[in-house]
Backbone as CSV, one residue per row, in Angstrom:
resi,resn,N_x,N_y,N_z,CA_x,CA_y,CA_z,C_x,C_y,C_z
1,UNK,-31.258,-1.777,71.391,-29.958,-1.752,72.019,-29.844,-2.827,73.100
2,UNK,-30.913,-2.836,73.875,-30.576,-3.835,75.416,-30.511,-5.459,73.768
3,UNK,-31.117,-5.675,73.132,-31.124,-6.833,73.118,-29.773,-7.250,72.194
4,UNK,-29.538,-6.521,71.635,-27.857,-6.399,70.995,-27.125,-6.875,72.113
5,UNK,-26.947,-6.131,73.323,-26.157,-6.613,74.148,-26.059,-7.914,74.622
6,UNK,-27.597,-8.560,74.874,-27.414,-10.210,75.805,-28.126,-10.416,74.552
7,UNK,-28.127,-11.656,74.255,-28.537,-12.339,73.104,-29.907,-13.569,73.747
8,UNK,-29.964,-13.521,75.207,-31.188,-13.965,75.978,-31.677,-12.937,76.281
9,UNK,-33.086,-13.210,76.966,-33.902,-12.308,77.558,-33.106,-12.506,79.153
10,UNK,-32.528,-11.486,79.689,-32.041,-11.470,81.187,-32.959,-11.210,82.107
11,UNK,-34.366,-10.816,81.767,-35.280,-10.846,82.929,-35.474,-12.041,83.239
12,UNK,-35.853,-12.499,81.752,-35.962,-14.432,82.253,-34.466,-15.388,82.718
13,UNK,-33.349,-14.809,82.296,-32.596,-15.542,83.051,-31.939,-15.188,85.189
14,UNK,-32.890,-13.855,84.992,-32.842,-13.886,86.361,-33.989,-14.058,87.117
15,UNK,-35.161,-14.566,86.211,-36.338,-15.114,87.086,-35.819,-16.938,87.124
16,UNK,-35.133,-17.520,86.487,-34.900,-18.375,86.360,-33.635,-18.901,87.831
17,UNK,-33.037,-18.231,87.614,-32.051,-18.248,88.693,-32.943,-18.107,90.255
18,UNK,-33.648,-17.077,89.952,-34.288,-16.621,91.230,-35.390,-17.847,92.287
19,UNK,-35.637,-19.033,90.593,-36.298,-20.013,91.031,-35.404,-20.864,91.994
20,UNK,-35.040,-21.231,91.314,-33.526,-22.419,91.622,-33.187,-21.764,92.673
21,UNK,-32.426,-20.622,93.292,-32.237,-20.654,94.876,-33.181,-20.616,95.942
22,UNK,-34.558,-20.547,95.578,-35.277,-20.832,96.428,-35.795,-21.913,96.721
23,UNK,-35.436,-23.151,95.447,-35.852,-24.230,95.492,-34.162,-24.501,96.957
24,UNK,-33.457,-24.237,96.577,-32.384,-24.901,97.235,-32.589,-24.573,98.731
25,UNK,-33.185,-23.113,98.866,-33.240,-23.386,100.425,-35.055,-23.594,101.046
26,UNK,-35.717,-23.939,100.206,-36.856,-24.267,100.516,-37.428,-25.958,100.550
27,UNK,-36.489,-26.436,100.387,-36.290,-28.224,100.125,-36.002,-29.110,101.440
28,UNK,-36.218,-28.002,102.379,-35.657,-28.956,103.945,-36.972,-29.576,104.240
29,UNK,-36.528,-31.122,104.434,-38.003,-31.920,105.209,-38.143,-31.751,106.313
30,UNK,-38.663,-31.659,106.916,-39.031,-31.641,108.395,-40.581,-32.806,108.320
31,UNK,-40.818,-32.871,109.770,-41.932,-33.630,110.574,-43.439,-33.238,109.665
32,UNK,-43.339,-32.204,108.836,-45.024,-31.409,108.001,-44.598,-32.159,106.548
33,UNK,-43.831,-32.657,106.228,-43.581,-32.686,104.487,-42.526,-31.771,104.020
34,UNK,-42.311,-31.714,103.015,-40.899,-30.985,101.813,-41.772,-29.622,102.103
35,UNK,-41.196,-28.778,101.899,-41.942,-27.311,102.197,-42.257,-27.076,100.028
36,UNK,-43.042,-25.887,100.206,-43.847,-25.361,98.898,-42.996,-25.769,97.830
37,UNK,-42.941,-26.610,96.514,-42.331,-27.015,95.717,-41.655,-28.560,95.816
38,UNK,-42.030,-28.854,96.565,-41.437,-30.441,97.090,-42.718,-31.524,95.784
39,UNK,-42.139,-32.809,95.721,-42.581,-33.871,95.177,-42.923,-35.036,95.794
40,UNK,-44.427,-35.425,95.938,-45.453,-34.901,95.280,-46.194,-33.714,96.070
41,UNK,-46.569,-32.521,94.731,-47.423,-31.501,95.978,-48.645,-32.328,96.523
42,UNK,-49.325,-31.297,97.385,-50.010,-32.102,98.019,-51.262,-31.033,98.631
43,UNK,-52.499,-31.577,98.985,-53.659,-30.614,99.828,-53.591,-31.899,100.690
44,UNK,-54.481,-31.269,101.595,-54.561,-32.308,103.001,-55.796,-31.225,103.687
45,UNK,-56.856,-31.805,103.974,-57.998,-30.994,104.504,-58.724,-32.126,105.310
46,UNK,-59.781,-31.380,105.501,-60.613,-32.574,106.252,-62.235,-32.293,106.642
47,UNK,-62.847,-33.227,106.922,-64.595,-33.028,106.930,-64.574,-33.432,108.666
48,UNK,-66.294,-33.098,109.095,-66.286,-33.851,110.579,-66.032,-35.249,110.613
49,UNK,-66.115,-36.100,109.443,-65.995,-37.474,109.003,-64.557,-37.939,108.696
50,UNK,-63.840,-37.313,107.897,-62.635,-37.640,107.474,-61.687,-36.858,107.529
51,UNK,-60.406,-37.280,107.400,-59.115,-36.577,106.918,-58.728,-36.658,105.527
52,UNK,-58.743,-35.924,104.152,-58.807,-35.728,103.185,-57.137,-35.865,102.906
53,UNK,-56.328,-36.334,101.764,-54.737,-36.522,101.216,-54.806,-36.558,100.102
54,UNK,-54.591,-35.418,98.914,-54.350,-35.785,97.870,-52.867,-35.332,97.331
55,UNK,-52.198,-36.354,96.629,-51.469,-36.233,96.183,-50.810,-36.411,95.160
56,UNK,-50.576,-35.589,94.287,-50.144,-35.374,92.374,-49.198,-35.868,92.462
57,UNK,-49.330,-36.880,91.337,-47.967,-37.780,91.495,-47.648,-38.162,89.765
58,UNK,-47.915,-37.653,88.840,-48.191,-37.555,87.671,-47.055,-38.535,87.008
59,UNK,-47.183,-39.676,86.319,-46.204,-40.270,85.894,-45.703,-41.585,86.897
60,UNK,-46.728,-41.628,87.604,-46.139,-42.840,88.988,-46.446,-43.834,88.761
61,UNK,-45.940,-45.156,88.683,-46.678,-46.310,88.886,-47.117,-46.433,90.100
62,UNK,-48.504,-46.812,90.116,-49.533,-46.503,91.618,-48.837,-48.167,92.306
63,UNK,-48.159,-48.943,91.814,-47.497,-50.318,92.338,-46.076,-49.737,92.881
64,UNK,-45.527,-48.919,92.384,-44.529,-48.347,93.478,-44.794,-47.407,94.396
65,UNK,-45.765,-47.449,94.796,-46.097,-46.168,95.972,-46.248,-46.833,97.220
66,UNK,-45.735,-46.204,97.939,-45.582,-46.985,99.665,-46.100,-45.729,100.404
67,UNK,-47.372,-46.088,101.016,-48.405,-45.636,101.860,-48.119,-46.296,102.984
68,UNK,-47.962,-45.789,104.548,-48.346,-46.348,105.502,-48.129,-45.307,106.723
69,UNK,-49.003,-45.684,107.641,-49.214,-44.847,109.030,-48.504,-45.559,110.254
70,UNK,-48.223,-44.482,111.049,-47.393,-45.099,111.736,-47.582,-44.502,112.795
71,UNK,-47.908,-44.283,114.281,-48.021,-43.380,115.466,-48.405,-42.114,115.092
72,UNK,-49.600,-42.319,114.367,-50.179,-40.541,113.551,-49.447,-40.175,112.959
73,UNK,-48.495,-40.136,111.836,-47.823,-40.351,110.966,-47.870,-40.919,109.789
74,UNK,-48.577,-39.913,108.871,-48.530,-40.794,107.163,-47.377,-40.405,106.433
75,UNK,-46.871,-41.477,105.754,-45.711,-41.390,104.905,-46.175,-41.630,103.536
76,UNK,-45.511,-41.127,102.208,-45.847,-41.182,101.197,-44.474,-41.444,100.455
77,UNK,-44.069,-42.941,99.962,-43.377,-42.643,99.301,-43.046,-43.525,97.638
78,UNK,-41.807,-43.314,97.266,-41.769,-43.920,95.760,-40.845,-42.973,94.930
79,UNK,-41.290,-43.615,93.550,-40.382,-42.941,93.027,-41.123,-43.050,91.404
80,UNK,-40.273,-41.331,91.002,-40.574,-41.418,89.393,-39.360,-41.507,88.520
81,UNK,-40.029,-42.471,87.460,-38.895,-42.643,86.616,-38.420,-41.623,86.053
82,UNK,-37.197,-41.528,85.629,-36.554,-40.457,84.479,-36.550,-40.629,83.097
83,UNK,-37.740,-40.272,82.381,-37.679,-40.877,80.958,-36.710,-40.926,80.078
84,UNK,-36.121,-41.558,79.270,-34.693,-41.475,78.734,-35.060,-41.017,77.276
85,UNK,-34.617,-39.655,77.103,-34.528,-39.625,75.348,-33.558,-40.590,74.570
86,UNK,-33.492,-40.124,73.646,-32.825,-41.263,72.711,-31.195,-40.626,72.765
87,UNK,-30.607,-41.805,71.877,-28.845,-41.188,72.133,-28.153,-40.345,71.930
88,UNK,-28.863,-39.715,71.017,-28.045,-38.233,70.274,-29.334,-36.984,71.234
89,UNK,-30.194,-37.096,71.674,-30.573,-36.108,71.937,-29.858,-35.140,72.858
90,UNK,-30.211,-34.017,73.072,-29.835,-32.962,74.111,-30.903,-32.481,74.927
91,UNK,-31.173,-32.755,76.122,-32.027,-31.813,76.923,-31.503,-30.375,77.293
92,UNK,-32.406,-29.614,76.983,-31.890,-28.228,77.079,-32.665,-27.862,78.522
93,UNK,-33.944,-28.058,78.710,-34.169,-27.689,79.755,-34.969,-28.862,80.565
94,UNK,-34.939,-29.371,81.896,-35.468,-30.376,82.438,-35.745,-29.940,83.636
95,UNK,-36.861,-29.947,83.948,-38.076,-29.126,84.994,-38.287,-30.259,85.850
96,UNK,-38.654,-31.540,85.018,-39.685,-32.534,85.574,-38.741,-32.903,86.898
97,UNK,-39.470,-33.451,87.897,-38.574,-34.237,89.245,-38.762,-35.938,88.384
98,UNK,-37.793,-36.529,89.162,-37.400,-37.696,89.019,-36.312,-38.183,89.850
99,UNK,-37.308,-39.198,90.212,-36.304,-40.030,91.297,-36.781,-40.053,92.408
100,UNK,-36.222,-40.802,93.719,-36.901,-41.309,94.812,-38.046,-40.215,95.617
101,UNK,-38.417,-39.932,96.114,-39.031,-39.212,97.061,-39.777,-39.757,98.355
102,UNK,-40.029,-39.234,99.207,-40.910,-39.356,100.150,-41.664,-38.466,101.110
103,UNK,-42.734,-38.522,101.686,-43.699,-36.776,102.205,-43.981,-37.536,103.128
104,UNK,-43.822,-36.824,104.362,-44.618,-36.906,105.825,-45.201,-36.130,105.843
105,UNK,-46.826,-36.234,106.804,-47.590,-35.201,107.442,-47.933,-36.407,108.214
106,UNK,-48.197,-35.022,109.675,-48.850,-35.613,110.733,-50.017,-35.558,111.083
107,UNK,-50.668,-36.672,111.068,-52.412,-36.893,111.414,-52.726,-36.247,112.913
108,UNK,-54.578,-35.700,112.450,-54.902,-35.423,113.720,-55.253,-36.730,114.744
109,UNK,-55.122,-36.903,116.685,-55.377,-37.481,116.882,-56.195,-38.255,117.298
110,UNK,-57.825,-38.034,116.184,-58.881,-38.641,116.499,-59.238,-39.541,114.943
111,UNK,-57.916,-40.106,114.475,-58.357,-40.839,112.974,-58.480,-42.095,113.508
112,UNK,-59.054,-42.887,112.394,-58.641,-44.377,112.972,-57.966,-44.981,111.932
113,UNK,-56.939,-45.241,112.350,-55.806,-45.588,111.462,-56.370,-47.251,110.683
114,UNK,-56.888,-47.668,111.024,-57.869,-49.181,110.755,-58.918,-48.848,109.414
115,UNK,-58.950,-47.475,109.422,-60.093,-47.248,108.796,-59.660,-46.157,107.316
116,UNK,-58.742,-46.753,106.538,-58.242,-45.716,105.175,-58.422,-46.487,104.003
117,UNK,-58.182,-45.841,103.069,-58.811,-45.849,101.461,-57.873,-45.214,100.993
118,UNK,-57.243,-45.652,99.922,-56.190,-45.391,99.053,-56.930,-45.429,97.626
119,UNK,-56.877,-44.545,96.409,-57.083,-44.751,95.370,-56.577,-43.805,94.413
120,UNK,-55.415,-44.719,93.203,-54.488,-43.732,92.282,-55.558,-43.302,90.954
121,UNK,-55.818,-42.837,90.798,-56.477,-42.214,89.533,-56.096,-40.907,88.595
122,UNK,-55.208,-41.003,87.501,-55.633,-39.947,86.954,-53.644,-39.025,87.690
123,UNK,-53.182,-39.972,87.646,-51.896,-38.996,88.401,-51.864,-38.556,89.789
124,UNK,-53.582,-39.022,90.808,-53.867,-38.092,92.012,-53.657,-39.498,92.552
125,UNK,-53.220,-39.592,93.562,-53.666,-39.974,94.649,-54.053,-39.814,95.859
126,UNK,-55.442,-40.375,96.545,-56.645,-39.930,97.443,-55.990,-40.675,98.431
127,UNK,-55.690,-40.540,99.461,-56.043,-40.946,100.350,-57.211,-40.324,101.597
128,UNK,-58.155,-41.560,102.267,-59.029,-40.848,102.971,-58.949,-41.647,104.524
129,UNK,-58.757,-40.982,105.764,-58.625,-41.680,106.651,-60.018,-41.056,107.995
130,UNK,-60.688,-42.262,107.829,-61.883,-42.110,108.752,-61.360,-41.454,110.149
131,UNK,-62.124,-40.893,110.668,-62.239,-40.097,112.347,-63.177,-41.032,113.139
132,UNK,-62.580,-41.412,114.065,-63.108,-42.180,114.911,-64.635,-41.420,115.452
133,UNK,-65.518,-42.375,115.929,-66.977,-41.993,116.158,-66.789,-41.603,117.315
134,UNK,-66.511,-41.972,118.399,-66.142,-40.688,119.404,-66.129,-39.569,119.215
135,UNK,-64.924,-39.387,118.245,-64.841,-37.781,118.234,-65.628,-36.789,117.243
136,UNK,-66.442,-38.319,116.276,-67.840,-37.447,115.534,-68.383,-36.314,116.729
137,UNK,-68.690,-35.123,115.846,-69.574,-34.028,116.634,-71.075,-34.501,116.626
138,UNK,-71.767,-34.702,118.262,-72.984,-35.015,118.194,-74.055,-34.102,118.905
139,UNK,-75.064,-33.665,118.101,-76.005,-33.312,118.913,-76.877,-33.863,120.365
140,UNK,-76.937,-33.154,121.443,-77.418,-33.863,122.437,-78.440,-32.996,122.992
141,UNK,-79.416,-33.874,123.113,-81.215,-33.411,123.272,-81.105,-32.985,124.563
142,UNK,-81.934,-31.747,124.890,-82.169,-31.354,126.373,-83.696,-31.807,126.416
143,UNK,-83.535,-32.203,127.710,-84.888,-33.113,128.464,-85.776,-31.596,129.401
């Protein structure tokens, strides 16, 4: 009987819906990056040595990506193309992002901005930004 009535599955068209308004109010940038669901996701961690950035960027040309730091401030940006089906096709459903983007996060302030490594591999891109030797943790000998 329920499926006589809707000719879709309505759980899935209200998990579907349920996505989409949270994308709409969960999309504000602020000073941290796009909040949960933004493009490209992203981890960001770190060792006593480094500050760790990876970021899924699946489909990017690693020649359009604009990396740069700025007053403790990394920016990530670029853009993915929109693949074009052919002329008669119909997209019924289109998930993928496409098109410009850009991600801020703010560095801690013991990196040395002099001292980073960029490398696209594989859809990821690494970035790694050294911690100044100062603020390496050091053991100190009692006399």
């Amino acid at each position: 009987m329920y499926r006589s009535l809707f000719p879709r599955d309505v759980l899935a068209e209200l998990d579907r819906l349920q996505r989409e308004m949270q994308q709409t109010f969960h999309l504000s940038p602020n000073i941290r990056g796009i909040a949960r669901g933004g493009f490209p996701a992203m981890n960001v961690g770190g060792t006593p040595e480094s500050v760790e950035i990876y970021a899924f960027a699946p489909g990017v040309d690693p020649n359009t990506l604009e990396v740069q730091i700025e007053k403790g401030v990394l920016t990530i940006a670029g853009e993915r193309k929109l693949p074009t089906p052919g002329d008669k096709a119909t997209v019924h459903i289109d998930e993928r992002f496409a098109g410009r983007f850009r991600r801020v996060v703010t560095l801690p302030d013991d990196i040395d901005p002099g001292a980073v490594d960029a490398q696209y591999r594989d859809g990821v891109l690494r970035i790694s930004i050294a911690r100044r030797q100062a603020a390496q943790p050091r053991r100190i000998t009692i006399q």
